[in-house]
Each structure stands twice: as structure tokens, then as C-alpha cells.
Backbone as a chain_set.jsonl record, in Angstrom:
{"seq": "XXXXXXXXXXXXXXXXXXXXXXXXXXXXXXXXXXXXXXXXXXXXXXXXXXXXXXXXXXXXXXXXXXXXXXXXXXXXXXXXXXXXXXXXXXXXXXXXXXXXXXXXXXXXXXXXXXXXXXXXXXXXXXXXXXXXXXXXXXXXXXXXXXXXXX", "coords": {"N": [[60.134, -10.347, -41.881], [62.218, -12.931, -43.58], [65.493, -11.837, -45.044], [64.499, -9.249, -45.414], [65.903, -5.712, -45.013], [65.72, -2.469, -43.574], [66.243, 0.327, -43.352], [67.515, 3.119, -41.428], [65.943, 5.614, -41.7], [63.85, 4.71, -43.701], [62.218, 3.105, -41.631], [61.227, 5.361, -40.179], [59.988, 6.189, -42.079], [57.653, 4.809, -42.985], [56.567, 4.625, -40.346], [55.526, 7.181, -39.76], [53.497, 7.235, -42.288], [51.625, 5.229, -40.448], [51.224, 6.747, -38.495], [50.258, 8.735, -39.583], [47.741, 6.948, -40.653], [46.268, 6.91, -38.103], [46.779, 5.042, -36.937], [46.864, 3.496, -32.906], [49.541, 2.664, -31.816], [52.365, 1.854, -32.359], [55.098, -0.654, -33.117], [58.363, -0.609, -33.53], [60.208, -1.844, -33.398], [63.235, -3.889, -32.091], [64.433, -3.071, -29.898], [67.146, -4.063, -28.315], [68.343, -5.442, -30.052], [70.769, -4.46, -31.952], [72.739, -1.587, -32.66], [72.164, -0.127, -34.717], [68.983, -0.903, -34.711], [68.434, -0.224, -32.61], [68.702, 3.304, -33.352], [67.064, 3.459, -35.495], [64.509, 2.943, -34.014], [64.637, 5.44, -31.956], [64.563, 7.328, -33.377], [62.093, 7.252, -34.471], [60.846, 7.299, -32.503], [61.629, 9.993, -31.087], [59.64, 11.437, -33.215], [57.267, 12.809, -32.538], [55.01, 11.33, -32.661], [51.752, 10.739, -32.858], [50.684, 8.649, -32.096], [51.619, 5.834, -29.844], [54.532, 4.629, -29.479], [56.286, 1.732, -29.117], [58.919, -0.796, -28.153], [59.781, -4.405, -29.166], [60.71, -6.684, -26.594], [62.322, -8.893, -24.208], [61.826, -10.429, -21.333], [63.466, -9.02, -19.789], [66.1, -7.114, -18.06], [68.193, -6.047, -19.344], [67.349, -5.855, -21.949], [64.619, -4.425, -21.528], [66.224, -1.77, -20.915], [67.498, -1.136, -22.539], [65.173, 0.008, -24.525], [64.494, 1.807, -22.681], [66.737, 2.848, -23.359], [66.249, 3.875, -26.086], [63.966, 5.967, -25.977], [61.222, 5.16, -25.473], [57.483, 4.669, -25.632], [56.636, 2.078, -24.434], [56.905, -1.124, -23.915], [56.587, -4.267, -25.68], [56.325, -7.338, -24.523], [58.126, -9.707, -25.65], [57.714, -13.641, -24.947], [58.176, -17.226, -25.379], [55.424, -19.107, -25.035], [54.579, -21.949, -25.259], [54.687, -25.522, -24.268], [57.077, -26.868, -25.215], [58.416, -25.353, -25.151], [58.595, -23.592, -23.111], [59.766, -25.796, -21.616], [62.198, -26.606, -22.84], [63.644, -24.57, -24.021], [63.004, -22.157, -21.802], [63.39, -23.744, -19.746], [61.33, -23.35, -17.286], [58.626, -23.711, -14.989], [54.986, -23.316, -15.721], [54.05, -21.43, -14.206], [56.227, -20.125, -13.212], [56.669, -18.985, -15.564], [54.882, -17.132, -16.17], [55.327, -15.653, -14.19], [57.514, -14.397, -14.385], [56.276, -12.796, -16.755], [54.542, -11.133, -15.56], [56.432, -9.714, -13.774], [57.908, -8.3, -15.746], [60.165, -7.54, -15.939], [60.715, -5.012, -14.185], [59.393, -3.174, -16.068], [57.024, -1.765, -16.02], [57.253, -0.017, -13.449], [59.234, 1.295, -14.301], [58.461, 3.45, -15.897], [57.774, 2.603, -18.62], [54.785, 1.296, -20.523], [52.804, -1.4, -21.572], [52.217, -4.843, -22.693], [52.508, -8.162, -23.199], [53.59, -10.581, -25.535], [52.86, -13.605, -27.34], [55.562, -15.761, -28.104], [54.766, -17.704, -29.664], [53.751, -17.934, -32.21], [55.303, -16.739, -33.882], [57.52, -18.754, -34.413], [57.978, -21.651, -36.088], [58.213, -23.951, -34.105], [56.546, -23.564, -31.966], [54.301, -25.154, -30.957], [51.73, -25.405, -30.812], [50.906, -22.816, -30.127], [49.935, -21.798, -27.301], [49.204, -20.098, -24.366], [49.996, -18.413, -21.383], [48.673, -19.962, -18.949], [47.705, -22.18, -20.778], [45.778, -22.174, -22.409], [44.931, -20.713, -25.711], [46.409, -17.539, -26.254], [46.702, -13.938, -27.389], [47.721, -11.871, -26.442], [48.391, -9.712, -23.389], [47.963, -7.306, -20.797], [50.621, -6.31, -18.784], [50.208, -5.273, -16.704], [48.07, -4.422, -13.964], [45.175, -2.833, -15.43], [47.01, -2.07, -17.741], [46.943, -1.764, -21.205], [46.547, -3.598, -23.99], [49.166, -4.332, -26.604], [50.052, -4.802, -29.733]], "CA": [[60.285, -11.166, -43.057], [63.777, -13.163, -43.76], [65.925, -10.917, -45.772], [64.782, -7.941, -45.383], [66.492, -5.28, -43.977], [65.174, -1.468, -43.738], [67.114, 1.534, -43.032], [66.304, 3.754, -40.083], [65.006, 6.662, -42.204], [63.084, 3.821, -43.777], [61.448, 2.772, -40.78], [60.448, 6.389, -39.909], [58.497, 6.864, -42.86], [56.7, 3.712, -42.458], [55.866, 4.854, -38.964], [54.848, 8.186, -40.315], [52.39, 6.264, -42.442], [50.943, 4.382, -39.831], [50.264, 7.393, -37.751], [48.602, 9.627, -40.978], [46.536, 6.605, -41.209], [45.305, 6.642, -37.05], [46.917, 3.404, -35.424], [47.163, 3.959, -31.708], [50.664, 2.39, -31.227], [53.437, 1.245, -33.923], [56.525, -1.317, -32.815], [59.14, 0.444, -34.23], [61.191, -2.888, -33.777], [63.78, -4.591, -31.166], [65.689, -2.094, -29.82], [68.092, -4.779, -27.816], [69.207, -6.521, -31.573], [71.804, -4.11, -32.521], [72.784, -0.36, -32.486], [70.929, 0.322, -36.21], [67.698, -1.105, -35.053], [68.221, 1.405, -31.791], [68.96, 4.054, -34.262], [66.15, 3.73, -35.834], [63.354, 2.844, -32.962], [64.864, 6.397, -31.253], [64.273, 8.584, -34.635], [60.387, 7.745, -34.798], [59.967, 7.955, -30.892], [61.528, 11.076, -31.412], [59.271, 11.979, -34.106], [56.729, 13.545, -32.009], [53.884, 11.121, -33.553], [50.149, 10.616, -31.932], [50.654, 7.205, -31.901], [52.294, 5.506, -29.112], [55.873, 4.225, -30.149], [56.687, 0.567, -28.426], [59.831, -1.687, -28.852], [59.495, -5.634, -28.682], [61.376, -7.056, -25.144], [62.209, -9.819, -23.495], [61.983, -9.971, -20.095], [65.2, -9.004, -19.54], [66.363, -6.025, -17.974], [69.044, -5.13, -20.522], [66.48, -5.062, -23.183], [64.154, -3.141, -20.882], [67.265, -0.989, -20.767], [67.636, -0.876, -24.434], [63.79, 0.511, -24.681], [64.256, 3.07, -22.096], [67.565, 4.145, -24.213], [65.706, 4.384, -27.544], [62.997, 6.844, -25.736], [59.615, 4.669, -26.413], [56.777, 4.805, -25.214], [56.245, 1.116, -23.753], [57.823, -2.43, -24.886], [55.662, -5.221, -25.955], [57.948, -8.235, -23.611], [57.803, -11.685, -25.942], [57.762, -14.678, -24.147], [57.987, -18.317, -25.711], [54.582, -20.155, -24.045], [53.953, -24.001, -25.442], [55.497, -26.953, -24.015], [58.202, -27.292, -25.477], [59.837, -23.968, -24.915], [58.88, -23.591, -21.355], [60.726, -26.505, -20.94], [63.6, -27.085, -23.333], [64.191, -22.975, -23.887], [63.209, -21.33, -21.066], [63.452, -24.303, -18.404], [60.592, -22.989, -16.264], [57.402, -24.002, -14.969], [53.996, -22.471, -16.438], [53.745, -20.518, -12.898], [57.72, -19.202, -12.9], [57.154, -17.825, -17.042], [53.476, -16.002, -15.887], [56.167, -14.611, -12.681], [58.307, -13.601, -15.12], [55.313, -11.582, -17.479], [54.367, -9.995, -14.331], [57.353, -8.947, -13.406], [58.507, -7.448, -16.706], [61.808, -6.68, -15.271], [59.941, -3.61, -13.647], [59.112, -2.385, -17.115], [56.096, -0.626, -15.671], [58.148, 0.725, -12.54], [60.144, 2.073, -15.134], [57.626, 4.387, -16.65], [56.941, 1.882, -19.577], [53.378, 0.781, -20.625], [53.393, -2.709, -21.899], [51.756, -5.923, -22.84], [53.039, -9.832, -23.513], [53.367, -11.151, -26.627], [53.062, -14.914, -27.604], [56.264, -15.843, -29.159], [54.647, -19.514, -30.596], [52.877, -17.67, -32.695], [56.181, -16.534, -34.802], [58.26, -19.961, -34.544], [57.727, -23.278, -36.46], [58.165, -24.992, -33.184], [55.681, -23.308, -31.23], [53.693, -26.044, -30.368], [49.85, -24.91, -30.583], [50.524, -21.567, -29.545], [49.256, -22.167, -25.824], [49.187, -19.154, -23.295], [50.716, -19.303, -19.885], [47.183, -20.375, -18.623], [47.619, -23.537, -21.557], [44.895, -21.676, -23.127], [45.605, -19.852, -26.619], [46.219, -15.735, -26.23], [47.696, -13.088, -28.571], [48.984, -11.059, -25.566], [47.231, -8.962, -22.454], [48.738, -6.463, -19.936], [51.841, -6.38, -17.827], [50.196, -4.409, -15.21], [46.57, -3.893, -14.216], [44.971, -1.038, -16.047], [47.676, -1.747, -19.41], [45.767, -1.887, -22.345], [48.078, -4.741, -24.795], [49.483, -3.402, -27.583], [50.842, -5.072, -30.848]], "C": [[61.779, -11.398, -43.276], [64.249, -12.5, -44.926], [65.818, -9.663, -46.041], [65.22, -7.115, -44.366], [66.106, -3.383, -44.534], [66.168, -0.09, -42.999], [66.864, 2.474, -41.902], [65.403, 4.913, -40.324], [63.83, 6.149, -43.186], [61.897, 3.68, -43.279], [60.83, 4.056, -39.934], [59.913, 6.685, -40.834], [57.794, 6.128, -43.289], [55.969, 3.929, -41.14], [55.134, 6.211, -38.982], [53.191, 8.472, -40.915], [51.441, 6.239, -42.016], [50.296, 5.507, -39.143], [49.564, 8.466, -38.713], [47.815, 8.924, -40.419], [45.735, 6.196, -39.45], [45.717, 5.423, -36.392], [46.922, 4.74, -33.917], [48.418, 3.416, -30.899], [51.323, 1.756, -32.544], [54.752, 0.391, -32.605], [57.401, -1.243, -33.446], [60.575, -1.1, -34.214], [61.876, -3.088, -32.044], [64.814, -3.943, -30.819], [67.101, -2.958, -29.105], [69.097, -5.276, -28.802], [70.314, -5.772, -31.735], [71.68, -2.156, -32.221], [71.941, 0.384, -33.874], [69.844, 0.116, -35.866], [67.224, 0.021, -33.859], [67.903, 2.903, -32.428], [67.51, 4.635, -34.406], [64.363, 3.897, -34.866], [63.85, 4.222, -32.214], [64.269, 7.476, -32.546], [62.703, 8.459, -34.773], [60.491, 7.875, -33.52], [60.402, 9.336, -30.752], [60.824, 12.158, -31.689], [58.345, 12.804, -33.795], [55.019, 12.807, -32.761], [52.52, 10.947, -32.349], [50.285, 9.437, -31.291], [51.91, 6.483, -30.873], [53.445, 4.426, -29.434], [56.267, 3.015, -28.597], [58.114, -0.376, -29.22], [59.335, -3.011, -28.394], [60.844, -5.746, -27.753], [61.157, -8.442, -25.238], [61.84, -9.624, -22.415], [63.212, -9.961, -19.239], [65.758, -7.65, -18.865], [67.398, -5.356, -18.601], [68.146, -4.588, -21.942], [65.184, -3.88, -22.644], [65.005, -1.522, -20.948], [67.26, -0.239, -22.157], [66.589, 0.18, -25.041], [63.832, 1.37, -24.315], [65.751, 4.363, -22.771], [66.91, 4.775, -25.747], [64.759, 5.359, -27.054], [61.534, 6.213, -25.832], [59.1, 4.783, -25.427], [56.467, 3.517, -23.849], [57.396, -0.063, -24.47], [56.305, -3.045, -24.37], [56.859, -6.786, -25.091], [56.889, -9.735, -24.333], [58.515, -12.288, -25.132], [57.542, -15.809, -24.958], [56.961, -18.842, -24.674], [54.587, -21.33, -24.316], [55.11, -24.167, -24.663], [56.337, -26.894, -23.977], [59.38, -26.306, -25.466], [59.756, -23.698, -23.807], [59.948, -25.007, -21.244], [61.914, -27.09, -21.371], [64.333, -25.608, -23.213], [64.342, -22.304, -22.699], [63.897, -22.156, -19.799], [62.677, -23.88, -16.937], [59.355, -23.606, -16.081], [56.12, -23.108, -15.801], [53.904, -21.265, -15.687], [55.361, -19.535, -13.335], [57.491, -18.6, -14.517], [55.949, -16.975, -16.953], [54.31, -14.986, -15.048], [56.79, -13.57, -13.761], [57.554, -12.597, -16.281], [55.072, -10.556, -16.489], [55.417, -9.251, -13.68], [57.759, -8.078, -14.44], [59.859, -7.097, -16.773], [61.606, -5.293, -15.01], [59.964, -2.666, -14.934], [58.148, -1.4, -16.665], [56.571, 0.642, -14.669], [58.752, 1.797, -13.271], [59.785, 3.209, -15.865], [57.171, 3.788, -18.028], [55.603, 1.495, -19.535], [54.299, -0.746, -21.708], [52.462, -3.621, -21.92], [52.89, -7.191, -23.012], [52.023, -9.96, -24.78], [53.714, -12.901, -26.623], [54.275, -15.175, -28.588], [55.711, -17.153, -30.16], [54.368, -18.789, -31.934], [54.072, -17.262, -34.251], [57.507, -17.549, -35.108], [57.491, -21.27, -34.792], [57.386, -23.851, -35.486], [57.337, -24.719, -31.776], [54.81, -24.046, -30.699], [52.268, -25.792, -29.77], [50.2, -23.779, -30.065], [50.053, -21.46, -28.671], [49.781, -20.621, -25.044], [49.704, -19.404, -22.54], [49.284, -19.666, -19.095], [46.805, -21.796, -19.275], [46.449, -22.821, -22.41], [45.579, -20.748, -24.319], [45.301, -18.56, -26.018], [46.848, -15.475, -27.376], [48.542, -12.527, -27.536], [47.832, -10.627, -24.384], [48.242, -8.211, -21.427], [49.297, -6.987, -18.944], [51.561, -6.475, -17.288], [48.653, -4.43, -15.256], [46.019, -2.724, -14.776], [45.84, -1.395, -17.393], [46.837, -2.13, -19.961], [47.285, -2.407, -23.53], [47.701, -3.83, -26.043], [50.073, -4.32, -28.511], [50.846, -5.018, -32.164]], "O": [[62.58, -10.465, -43.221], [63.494, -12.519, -45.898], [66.621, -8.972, -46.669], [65.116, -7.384, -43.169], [66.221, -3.069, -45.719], [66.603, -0.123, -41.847], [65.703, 2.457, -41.493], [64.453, 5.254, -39.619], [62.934, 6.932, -43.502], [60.82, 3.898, -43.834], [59.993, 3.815, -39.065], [59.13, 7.619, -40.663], [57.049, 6.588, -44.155], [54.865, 3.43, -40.921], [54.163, 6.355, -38.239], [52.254, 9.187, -40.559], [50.425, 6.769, -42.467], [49.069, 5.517, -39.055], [48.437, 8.923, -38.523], [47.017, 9.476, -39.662], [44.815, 5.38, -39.406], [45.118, 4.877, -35.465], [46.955, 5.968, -33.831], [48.514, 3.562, -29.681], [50.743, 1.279, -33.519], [55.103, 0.86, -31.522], [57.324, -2.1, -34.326], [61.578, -1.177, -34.924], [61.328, -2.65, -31.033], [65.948, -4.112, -31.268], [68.182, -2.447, -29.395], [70.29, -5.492, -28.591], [71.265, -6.55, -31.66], [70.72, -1.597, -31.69], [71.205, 1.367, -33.791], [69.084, 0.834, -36.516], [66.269, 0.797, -33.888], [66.953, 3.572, -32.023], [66.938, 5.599, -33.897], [63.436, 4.683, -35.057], [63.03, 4.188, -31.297], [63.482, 8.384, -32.277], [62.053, 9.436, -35.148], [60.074, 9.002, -33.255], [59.535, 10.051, -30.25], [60.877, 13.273, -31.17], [58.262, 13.748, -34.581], [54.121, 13.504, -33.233], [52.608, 11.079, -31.129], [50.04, 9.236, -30.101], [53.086, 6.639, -31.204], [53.053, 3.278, -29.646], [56.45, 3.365, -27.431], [58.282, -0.569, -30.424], [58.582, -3.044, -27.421], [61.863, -5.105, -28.007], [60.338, -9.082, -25.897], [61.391, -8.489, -22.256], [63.695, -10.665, -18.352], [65.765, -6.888, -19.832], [67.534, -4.144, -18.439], [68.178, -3.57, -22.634], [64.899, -2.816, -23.195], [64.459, -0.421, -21.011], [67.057, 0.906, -22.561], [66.929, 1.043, -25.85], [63.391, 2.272, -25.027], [65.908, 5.584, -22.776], [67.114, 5.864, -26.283], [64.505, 5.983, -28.084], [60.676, 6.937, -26.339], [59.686, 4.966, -24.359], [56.179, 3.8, -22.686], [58.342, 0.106, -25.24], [55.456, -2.774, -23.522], [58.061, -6.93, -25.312], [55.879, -10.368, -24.023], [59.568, -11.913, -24.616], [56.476, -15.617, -25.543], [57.371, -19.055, -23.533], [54.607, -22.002, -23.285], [56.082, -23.451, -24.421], [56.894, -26.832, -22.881], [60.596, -26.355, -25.65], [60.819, -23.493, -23.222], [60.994, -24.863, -20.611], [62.607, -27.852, -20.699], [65.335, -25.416, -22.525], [65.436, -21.853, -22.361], [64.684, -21.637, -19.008], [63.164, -24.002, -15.813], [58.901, -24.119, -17.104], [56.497, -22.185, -16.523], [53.719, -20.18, -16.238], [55.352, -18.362, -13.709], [58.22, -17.636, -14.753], [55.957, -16.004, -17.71], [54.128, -13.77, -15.106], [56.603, -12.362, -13.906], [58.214, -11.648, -16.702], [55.353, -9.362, -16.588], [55.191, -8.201, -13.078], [58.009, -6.938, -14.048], [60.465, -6.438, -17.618], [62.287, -4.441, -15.58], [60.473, -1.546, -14.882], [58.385, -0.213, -16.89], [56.4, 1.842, -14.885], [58.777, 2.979, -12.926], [60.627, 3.913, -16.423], [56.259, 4.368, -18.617], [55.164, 1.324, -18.398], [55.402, -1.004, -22.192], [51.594, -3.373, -21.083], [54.096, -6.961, -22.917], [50.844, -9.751, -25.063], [54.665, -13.381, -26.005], [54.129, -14.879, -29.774], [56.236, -17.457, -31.231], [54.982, -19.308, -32.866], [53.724, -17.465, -35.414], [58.389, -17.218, -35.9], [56.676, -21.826, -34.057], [56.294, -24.416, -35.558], [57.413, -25.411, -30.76], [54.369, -23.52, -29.677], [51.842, -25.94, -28.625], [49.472, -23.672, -29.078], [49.166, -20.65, -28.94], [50.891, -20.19, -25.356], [50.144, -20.554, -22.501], [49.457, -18.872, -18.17], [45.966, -22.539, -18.766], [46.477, -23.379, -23.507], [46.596, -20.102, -24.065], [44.262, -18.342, -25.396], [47.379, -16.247, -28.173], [49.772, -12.589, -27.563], [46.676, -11.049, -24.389], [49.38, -8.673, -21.342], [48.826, -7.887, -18.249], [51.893, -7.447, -16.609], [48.02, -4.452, -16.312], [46.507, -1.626, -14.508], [45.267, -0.912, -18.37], [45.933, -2.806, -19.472], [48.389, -1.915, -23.767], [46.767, -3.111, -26.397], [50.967, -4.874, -27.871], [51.837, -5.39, -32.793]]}, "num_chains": 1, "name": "protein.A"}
């Protein structure tokens, strides 16, 4: 949500919360954005909770990087799919931004678990929210066997 901004002892007792109340994974946030949002995504994976602790990714291997410095469990790797961001944003075909989900930037290699997230789905200019398939998704696994997470 624009404007807000949460503290990192904040965002561990929001994630605290979540695992009282039984989720089976929390996104503790974007560990790549800044050294506070690291901060904080390292203090709940820390925390020793039930619930499996994920950061959101690109497919980038610095933010992969970022994930495996905060300690988490997995990253969730958004991807812009419609139209108009494969081909003004990313500049790829439908085939080269599916390569690039599957690859992860060897998030799985890495000992991460992981799904794809639809970015349309959180930008104005998303453009029907389309899948890399052209079909709508929410998300689905990296790797064979992941079970998506968001």
C-alpha cells in the first residue's frame, strides 16, 4: 500500500501473527529494495517460525542473492506477463520470459523453493493480466515438484 512504511520489528510481529494463525508460508517482503527491508525479511526468517519465510524476486541473480543473504526459505520471482511489458519492459518474446521463469537465476540450484508471480496483476498497465501461455495465472512452480507460494 502507497505510503506505508513498517519497521522491521513491525514486520516480525505481523509474521508472528500469521504463523499463530497456521499460514504455510509468509513474504516477508523484497529483500533486493534496500538494506531495512533486508533487515527486516532476515529477523522473521530468523525467527524460527513453522511457516515457510519467502522474499519476492526478480529473476535476477542479485536479488536471488539478496534472498539467500536474508536467510529465507524460497523467493516468489515476479515477472511482468501482458503485452505490453513483454515487449516495451522486458523486450522479450513470450518463449524467452517462460526461459527466464524456468531458469530463476538457479534459484532452485541454490537451495531456494519458489514459484512465479504475475506482476499485471499489481500495475495499472498490466494489460489483462495474461500468463506466459497468454492465458490468465496467479503463479505456479519454478521447478517440478514446487508447490507456488504467495
Amino acid at each position: 500500500m502507497p505510503g506505508v512504511s513498517l519497521a522491521p520489528e513491525e514486520k516480525l510481529e505481523i509474521a508472528r501473527a500469521l504463523d499463530e494463525l497456521g499460514v504455510d508460508a509468509v513474504e516477508a517482503g523484497f529483500a533486493a529494495v534496500s538494506e531495512g527491508e533486508m533487515e527486516a525479511i532476515g529477523l522473521i526468517a530468523e525467527e524460527g517460525l513453522r511457516a515457510e519465510v519467502f522474499s519476492a524476486s526478480r529473476s535476477l541473480r542479485r536479488d536471488i542473492d539478496a534472498a539467500l543473504e536474508a536467510g529465507v526459505d524460497g523467493v516468489n520471482i515476479i515477472i511482468p506477463t501482458s503485452d505490453l511489458h513483454l515487449r516495451y519492459k522486458l523486450r522479450k518474446t513470450r518463449a524467452e520470459a517462460l526461459e527466464m521463469l524456468r531458469r530463476g537465476s538457479g534459484a532452485h540450484r541454490r537451495g531456494l523453493n519458489g514459484g512465479w508471480l504475475e506482476d499485471g496483476a499489481r500495475l495499472p498497465e498490466g494489460g489483462g493480466g495474461r500468463g506466459p501461455g497468454g492465458r490468465r495465472r496467479e503463479g505456479g512452480p519454478l521447478r517440478h515438484g514446487g508447490r507456488p507460494h504467495a
